[in-house]
N, CA, C and O of each residue as an XYZ file, in Angstrom:
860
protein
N      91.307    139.220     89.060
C      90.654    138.031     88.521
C      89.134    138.209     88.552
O      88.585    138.348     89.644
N      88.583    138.212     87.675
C      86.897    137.783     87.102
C      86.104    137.056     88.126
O      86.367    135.907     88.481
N      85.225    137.696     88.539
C      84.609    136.193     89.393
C      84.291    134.955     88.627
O      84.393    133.798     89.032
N      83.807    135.457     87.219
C      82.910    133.948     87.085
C      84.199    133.280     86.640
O      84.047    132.070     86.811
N      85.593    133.583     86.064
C      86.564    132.687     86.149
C      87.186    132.218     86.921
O      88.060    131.374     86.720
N      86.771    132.791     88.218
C      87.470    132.041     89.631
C      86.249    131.303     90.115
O      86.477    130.462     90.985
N      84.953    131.453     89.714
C      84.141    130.104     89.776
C      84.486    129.084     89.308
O      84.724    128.050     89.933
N      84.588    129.332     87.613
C      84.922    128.068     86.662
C      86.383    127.287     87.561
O      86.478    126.075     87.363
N      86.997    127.646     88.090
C      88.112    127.348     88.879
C      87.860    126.917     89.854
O      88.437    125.848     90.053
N      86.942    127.394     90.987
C      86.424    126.877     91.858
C      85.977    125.277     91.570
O      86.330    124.284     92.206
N      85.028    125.361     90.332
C      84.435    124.218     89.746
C      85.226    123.017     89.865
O      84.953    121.975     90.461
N      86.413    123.380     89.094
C      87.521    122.557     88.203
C      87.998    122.005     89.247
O      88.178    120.787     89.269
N      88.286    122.785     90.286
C      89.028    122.266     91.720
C      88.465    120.876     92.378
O      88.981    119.778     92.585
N      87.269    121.389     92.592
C      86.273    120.393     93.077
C      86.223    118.544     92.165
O      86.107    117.387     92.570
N      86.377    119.174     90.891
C      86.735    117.473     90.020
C      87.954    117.102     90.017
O      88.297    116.011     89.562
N      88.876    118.071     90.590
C      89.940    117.374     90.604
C      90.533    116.773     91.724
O      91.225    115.758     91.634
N      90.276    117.394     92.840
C      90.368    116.890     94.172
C      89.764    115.562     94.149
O      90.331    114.571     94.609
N      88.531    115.550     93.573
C      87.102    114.034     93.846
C      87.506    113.585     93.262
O      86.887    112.524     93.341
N      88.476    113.399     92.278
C      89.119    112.070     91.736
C      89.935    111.607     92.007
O      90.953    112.268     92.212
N      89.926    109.761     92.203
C      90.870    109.134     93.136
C      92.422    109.363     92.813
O      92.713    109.838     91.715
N      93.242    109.100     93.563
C      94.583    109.185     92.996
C      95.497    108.827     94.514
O      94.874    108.352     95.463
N      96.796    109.065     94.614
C      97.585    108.735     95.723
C      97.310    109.393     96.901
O      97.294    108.825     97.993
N      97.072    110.672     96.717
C      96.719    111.534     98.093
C      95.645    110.859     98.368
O      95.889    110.561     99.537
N      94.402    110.299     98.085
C      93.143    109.830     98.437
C      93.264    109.006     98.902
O      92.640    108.685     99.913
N      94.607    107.963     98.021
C      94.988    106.490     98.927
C      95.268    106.722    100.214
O      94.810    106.156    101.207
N      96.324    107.898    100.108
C      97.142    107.898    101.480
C      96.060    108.401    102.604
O      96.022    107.863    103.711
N      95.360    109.255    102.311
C      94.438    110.178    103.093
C      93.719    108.975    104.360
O      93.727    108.910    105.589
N      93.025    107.976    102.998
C      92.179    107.069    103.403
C      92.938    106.036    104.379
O      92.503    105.590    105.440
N      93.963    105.811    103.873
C      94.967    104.964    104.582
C      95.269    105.669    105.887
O      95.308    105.084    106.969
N      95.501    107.086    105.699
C      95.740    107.386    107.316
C      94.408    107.492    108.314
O      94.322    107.332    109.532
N      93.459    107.807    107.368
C      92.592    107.467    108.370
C      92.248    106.363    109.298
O      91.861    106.299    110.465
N      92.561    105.419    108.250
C      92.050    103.696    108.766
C      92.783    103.721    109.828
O      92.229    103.506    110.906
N      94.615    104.067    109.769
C      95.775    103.601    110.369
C      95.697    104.316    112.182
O      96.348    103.930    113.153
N      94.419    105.708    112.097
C      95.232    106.537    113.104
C      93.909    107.013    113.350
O      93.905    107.424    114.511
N      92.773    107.162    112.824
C      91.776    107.945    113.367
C      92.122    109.038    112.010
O      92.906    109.005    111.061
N      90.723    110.314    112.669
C      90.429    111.034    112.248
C      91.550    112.162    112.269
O      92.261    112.545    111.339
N      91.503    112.626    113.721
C      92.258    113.640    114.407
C      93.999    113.778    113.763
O      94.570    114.745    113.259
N      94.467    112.425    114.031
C      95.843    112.518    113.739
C      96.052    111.936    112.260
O      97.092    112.285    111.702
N      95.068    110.979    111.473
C      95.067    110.979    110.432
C      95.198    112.055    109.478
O      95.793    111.995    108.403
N      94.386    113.370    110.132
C      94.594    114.579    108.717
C      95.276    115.170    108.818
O      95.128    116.314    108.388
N      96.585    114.748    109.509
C      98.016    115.679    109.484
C      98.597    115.218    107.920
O      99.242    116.031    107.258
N      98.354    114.067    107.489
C      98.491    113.710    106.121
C      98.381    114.470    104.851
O      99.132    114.658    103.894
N      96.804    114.957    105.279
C      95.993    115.790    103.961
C      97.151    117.390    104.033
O      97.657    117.992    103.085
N      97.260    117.695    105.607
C      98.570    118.911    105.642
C     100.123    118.832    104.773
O     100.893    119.666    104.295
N     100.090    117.788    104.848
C     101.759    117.201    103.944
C     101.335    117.411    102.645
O     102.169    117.955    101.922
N      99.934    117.043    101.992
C      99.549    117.093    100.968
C      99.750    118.536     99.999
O     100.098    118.791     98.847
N      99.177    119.516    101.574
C      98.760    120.441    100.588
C      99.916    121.687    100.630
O      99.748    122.745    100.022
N     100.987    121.419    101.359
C     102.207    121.565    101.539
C     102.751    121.533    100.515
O     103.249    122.578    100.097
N     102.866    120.112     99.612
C     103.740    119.984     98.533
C     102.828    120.400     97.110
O     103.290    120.365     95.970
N     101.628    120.741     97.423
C     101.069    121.172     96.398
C     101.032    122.812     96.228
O     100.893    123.413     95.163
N     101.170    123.311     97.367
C     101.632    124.565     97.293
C     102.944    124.757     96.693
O     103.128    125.544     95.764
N     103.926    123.991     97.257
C     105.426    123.871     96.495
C     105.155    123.760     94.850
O     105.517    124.684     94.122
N     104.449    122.490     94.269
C     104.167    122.528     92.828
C     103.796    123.666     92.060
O     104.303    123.878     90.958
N     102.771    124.560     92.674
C     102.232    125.698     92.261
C     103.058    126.781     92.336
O     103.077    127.563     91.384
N     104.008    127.043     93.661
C     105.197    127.995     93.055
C     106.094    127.088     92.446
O     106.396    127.960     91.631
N     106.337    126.755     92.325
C     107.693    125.914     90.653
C     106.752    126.414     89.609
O     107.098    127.428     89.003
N     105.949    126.020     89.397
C     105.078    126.426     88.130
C     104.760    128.008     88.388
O     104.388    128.532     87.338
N     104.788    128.647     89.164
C     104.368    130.011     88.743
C     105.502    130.759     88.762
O     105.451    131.918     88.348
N     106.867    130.137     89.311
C     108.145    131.208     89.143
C     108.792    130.381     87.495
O     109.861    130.691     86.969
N     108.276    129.819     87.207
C     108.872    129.515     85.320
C     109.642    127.916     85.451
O     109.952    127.281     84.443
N     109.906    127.356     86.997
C     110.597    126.504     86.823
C     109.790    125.478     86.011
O     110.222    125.065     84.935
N     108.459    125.010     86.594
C     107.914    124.087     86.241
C     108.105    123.817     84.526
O     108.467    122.707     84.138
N     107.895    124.661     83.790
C     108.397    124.729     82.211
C     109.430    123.638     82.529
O     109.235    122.423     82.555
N     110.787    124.442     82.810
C     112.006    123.324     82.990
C     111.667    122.196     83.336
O     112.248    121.370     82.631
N     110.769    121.559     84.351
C     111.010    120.452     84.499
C     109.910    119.380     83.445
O     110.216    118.254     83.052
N     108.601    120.110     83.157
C     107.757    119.212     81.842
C     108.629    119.071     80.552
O     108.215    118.594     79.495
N     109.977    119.579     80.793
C     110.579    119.664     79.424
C     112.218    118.537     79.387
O     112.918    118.136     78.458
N     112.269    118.391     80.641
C     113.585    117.764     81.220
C     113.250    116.024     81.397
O     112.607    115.635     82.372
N     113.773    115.036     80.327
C     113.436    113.754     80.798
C     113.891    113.114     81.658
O     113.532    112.073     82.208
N     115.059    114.039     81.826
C     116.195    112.893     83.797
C     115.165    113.545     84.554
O     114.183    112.816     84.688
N     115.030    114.944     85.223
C     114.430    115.310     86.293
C     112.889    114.442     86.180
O     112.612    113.606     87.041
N     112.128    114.680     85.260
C     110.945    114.145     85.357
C     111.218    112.629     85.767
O     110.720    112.192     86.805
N     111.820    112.023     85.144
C     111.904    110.183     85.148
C     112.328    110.092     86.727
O     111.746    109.492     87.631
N     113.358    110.767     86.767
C     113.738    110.807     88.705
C     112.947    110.975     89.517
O     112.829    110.210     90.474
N     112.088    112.195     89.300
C     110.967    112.433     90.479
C     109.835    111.224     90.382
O     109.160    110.823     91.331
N     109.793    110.835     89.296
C     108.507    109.690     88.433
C     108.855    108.660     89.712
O     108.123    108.568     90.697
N     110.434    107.695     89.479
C     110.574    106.740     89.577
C     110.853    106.470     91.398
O     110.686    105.431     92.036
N     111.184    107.419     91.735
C     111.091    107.707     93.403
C     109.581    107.752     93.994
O     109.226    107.261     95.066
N     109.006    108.244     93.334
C     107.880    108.295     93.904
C     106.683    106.950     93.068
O     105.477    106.801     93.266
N     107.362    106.377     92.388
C     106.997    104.686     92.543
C     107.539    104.142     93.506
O     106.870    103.481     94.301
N     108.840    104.302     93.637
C     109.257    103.720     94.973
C     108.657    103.528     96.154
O     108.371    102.503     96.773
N     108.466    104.996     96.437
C     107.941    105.185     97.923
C     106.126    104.522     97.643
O     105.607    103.843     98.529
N     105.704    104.700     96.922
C     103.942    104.147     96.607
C     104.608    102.844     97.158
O     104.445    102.529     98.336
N     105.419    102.030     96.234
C     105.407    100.587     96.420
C     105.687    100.482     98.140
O     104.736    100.084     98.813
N     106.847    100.798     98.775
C     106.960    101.307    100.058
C     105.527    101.313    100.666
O     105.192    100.341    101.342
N     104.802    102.173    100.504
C     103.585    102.222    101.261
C     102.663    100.761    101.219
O     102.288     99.989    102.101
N     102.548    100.788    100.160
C     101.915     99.714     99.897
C     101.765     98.437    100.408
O     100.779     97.773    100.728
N     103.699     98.117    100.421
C     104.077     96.603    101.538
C     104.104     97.054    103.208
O     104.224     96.263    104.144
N     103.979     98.326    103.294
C     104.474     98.857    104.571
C     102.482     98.004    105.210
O     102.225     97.185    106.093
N     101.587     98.736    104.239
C     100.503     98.423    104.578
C      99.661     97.538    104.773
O      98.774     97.441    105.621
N     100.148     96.526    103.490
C      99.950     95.448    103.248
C     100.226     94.198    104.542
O      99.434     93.290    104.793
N     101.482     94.429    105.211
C     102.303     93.646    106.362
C     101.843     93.850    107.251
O     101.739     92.912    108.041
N     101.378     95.002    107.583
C     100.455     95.817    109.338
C      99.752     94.484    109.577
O      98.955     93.848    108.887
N     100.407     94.219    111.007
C      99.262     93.336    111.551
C      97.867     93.988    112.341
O      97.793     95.061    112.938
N      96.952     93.105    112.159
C      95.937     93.393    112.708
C      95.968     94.473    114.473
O      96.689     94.004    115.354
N      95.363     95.498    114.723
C      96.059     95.667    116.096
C      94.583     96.250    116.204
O      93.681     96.505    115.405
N      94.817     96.358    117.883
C      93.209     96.836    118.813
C      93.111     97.698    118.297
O      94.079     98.458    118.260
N      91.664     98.107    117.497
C      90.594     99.231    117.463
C      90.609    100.348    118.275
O      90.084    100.202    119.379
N      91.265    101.856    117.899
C      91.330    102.724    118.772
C      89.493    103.245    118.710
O      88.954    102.814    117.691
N      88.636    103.991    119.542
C      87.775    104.786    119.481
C      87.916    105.926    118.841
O      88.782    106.710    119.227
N      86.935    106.299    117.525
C      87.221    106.939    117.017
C      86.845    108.846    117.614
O      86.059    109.791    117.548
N      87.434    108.614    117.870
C      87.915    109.824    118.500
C      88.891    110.466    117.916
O      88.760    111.685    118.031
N      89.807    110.140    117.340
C      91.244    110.702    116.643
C      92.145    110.505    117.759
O      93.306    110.885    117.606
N      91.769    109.920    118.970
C      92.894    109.811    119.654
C      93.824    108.786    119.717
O      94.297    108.416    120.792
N      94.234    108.115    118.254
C      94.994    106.821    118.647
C      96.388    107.004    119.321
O      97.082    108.021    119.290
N      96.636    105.931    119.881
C      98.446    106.662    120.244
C      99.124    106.498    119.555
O     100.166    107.025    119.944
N      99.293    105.921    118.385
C     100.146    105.645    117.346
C     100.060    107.012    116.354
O      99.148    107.812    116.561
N     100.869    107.215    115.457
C     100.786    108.061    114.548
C     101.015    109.732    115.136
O     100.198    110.578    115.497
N     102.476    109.743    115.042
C     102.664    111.206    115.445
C     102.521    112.523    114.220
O     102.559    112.114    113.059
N     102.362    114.060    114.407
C     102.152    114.469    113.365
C     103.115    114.424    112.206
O     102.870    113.721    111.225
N     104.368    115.268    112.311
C     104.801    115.143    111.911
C     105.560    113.857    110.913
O     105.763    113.969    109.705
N     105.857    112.814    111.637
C     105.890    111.891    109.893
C     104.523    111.716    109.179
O     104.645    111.018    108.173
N     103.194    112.169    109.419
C     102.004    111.718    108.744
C     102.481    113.183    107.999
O     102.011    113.077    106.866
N     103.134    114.399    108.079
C     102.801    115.453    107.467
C     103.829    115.036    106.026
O     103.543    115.034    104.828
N     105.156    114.690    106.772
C     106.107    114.464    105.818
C     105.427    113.255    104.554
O     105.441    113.430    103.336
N     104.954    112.234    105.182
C     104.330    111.092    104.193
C     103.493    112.016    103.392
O     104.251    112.667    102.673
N     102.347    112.331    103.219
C     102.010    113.479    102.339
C     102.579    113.962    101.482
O     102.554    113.774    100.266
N     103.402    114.949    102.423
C     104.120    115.618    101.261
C     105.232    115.033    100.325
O     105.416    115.462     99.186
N     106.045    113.903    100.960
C     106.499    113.048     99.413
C     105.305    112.531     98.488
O     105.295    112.773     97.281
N     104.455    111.917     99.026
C     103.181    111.304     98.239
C     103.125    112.410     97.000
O     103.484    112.160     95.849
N     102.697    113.452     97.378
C     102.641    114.325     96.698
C     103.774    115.195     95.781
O     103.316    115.631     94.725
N     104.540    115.359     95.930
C     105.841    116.277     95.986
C     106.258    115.003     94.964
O     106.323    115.243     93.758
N     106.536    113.672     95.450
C     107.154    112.872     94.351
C     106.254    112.336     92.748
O     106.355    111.310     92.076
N     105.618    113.259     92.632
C     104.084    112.898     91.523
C     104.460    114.115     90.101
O     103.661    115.050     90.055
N     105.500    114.125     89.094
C     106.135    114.989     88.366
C     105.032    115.053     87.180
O     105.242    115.514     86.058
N     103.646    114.421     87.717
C     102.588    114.667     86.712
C     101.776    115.696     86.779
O     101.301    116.413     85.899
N     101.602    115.682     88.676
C     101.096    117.066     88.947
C     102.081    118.630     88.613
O     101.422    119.665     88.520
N     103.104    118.688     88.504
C     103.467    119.791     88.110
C     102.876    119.611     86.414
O     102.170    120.513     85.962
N     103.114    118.779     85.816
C     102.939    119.162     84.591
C     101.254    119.525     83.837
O     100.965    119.981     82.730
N     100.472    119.131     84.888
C      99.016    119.133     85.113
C      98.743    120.561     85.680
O      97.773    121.113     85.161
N      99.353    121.217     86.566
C      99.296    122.384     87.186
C     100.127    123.279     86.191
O      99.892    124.485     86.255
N     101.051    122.860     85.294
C     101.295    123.965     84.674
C     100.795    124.240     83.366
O     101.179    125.176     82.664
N      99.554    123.040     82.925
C      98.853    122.790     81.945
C      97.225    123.834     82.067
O      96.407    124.235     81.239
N      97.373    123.944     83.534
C      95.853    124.111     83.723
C      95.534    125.797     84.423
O      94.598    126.533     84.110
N      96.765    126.118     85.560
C      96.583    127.101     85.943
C      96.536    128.392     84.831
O      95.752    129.321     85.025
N      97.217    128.374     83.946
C      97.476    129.474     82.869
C      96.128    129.858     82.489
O      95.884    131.065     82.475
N      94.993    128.842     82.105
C      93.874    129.227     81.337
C      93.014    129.907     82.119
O      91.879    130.167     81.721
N      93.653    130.431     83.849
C      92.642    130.988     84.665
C      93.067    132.430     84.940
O      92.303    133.250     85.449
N      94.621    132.762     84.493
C      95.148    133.854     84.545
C      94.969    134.876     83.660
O      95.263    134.725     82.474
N      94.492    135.973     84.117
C      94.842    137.428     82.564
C      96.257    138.101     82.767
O      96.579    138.711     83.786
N      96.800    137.970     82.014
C      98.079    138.388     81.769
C      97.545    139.899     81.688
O      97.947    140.292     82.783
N      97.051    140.750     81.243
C      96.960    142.017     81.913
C      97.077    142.364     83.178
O      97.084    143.561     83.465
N      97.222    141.090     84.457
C      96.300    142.082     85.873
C      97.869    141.200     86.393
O      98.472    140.269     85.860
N      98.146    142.008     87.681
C      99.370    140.944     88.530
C      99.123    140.072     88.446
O      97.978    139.656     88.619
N     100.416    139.181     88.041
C     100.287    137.540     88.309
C     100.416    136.545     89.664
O      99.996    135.418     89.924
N     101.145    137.461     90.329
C     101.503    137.512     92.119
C     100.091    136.930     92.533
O      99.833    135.727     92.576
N      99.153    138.028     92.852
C      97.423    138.240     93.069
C      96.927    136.715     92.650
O      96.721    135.785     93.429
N      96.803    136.713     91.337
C      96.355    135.699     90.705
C      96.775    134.383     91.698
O      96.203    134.053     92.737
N      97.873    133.775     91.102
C      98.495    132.680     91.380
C      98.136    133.037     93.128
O      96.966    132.785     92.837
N      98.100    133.224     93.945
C      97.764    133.129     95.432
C      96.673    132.878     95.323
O      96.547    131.869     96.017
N      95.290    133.222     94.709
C      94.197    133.406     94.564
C      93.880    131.883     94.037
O      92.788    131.338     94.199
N      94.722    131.434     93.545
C      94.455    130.003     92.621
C      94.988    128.969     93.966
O      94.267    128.275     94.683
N      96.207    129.102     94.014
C      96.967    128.029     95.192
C      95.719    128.260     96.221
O      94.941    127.309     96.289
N      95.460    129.272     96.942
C      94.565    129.320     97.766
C      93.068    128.744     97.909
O      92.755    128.327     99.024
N      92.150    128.690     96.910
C      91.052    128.083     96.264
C      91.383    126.262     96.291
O      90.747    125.407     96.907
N      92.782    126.051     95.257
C      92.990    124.746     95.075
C      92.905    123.863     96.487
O      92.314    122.790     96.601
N      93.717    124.645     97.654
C      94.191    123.937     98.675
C      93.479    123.952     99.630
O      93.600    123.253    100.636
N      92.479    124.939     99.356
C      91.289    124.863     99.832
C      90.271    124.168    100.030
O      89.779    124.033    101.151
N      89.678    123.476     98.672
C      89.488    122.578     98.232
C      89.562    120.873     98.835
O      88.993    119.892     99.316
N      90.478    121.362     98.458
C      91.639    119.709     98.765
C      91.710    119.683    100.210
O      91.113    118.711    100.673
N      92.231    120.413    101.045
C      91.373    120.208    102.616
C      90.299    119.419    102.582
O      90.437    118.211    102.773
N      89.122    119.947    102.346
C      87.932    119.538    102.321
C      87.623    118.264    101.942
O      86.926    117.489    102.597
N      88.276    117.985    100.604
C      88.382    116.843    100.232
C      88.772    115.754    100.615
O      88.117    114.712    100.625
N      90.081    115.942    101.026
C      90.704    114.827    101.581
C      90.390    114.748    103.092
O      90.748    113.731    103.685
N      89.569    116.012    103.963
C      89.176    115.399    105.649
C      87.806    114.217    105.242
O      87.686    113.188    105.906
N      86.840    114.547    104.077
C      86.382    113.377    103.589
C      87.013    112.286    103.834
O      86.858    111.523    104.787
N      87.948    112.192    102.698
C      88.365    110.904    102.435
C      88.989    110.298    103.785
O      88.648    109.130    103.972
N      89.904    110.891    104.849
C      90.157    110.481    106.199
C      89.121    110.411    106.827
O      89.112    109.295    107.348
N      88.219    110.963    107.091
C      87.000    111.050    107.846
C      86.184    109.697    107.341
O      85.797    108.981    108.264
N      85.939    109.347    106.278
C      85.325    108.126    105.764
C      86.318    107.186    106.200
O      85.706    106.278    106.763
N      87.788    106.917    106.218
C      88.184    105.362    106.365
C      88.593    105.378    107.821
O      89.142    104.391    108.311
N      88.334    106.510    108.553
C      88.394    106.565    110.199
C      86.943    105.771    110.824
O      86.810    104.955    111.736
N      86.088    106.320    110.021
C      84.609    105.401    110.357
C      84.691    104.104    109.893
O      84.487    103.222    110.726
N      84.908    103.825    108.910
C      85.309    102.253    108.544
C      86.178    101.276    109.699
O      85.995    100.095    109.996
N      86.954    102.035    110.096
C      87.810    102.112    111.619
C      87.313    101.661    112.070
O      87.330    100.431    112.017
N      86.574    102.292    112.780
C      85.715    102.363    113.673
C      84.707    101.082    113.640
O      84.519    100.812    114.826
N      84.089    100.313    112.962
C      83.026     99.774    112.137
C      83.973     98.242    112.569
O      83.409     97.342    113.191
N      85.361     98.135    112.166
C      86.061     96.943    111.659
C      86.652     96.143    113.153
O      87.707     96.652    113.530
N      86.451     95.681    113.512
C      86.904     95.100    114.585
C      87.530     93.770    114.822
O      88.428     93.735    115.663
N      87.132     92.458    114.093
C      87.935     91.723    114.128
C      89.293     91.704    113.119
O      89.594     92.275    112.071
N      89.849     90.871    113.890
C      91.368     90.889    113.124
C      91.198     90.547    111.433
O      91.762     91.161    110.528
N      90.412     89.579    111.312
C      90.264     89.023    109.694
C      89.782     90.146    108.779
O      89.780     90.099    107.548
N      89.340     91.245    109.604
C      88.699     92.660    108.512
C      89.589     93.318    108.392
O      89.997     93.715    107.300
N      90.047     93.560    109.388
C      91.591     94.597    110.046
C      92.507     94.309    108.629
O      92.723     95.139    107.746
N      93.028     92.753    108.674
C      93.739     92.325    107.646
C      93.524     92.215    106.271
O      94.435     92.248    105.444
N      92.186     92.067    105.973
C      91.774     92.505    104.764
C      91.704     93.759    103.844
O      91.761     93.906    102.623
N      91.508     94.897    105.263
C      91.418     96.059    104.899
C      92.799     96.638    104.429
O      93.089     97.135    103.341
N      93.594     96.431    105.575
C      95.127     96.427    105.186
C      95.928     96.284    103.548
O      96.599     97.006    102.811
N      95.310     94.715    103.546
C      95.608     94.646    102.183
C      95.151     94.818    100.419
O      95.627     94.563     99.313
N      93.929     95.414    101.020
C      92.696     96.181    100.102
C      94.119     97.411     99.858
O      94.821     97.349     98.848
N      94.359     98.521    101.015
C      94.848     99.366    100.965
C      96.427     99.352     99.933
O      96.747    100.129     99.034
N      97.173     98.166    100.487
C      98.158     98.490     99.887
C      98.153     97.698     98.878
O      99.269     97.597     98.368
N      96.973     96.818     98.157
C      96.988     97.000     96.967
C      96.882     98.068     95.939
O      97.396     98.081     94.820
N      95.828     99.317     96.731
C      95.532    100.410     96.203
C      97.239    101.106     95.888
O      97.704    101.491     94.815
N      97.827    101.077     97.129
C      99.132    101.630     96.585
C      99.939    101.372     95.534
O     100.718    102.064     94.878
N      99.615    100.284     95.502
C     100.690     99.576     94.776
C     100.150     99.582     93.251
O     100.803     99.318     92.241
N      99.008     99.893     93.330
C      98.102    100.165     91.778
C      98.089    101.660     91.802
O      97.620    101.983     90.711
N      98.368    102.749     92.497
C      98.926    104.356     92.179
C     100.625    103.997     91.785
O     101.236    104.617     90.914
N     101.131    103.052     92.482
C     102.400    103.073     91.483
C     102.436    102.871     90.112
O     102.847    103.612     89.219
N     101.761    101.338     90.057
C     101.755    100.615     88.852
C     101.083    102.274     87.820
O     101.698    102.465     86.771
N      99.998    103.256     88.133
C      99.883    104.118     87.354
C     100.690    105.481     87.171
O     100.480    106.459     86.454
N     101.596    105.208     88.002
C     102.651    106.222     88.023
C     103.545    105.978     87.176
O     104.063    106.883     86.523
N     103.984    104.294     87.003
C     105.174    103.822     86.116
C     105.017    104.277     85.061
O     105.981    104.933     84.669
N     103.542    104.167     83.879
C     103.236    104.493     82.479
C     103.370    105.705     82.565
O     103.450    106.144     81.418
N     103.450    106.620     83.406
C     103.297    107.907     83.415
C     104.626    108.382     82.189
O     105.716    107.813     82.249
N     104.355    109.436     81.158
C     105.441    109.120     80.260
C     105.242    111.128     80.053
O     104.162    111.712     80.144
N     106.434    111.720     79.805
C     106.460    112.890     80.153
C     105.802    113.586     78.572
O     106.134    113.125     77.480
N     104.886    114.691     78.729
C     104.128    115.248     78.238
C     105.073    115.459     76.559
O     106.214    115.914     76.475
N     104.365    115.071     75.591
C     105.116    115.478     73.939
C     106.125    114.535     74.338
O     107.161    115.027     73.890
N     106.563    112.927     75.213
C     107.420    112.281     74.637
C     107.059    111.090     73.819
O     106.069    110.407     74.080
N     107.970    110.815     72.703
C     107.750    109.863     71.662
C     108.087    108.647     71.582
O     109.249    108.794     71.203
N     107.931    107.538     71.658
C     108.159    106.251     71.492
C     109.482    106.265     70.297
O     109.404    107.284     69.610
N     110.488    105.497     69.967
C     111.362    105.492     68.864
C     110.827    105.099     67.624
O     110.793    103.870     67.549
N     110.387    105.681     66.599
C     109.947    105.080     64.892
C     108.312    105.606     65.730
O     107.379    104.944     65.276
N     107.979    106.385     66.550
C     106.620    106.777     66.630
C     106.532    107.839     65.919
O     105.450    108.415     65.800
């Protein structure tokens, strides 16, 4: 691979990570929920299932599935589910004592913050079709594709680390900041409105070249 095309990639990474979407919700949400420390076991679930997306798309499956309207609508409509899920899960949290932000809250073990992630992610059948839209234009089909595609997953998730200890790192300080119950509860439901508006933009989500009837 070219350097200056694994810049332009580098680049691309960087706008795509910084734009809001469900992982950012969730990121931010675990921060608020858990601190810093145990909050970014989240952004790990994330980049877990985004590694998964990137091999489907680089062993040929992903084709199959931008092309399949049950699989796509299934993965679509589950992972509205679970958004909405988050959303009331977040929305309902009562107000509770202010841990020090430290990352040491006692609540929030790693593992389900890793798993939440990675459905967040993993259930989103836009990102495969986005990853199998985008990675191709960085590959030369002359040189191994093996090389390549590691070289790309690696950069992307790279990235997206970075990105999303931001986005936890910012709503862990907000944390931190919020102390009475009436903010606590506001914030709460700031949040799982946010969820519940990554669903509502998940629902229109309509699979790539499909047509309306008499369109």
């Amino acid at each position: 691979m070219l350097l200056d095309t694994w810049i332009s990639f580098f680049v691309a990474c960087w706008i795509i990570s910084l734009s809001p979407g469900a992982g950012a919700i969730a990121s931010m949400s675990s921060g608020l929920n858990y601190g810093f420390r145990r909050g970014y076991w989240n952004a790990i679930g994330l980049q877990l299932a985004l590694a998964l997306q990137i091999g489907i798309v680089a062993t040929g499956l992903g084709a199959v599935l931008a092309t399949s309207e049950l699989a796509f609508s299934a993965i679509k409509w589950f992972g509205v589910a679970y958004l909405v899920y988050l959303g009331w899960k977040q929305w309902m949290a009562p107000p509770a004592a202010m841990a020090v932000e430290s990352g040491d809250a006692a609540h929030g073990r790693p593992w389900p913050l890793v798993m939440r992630g990675f459905v967040v992610n993993a259930s989103n059948p836009k990102a495969i079709v986005f990853i199998l839209a985008v990675l191709p234009q960085f590959l030369d089909p002359a040189r191994p594709l093996l090389a390549q595609y590691l070289i790309l997953a690696a950069t992307m998730i790279a990235v997206d680390l970075i990105v999303m200890a931001g986005y936890t790192g910012l709503a862990a300080r907000v944390l931190s900041l919020l102390r009475e119950p009436h903010q606590q509860r506001l914030l709460n439901r700031t949040f799982g409105g946010l969820f519940a508006a990554a669903a509502l933009l998940l629902a229109i989500v309509r699979r790539a070249g499909h047509a309306t009837p008499g369109a």
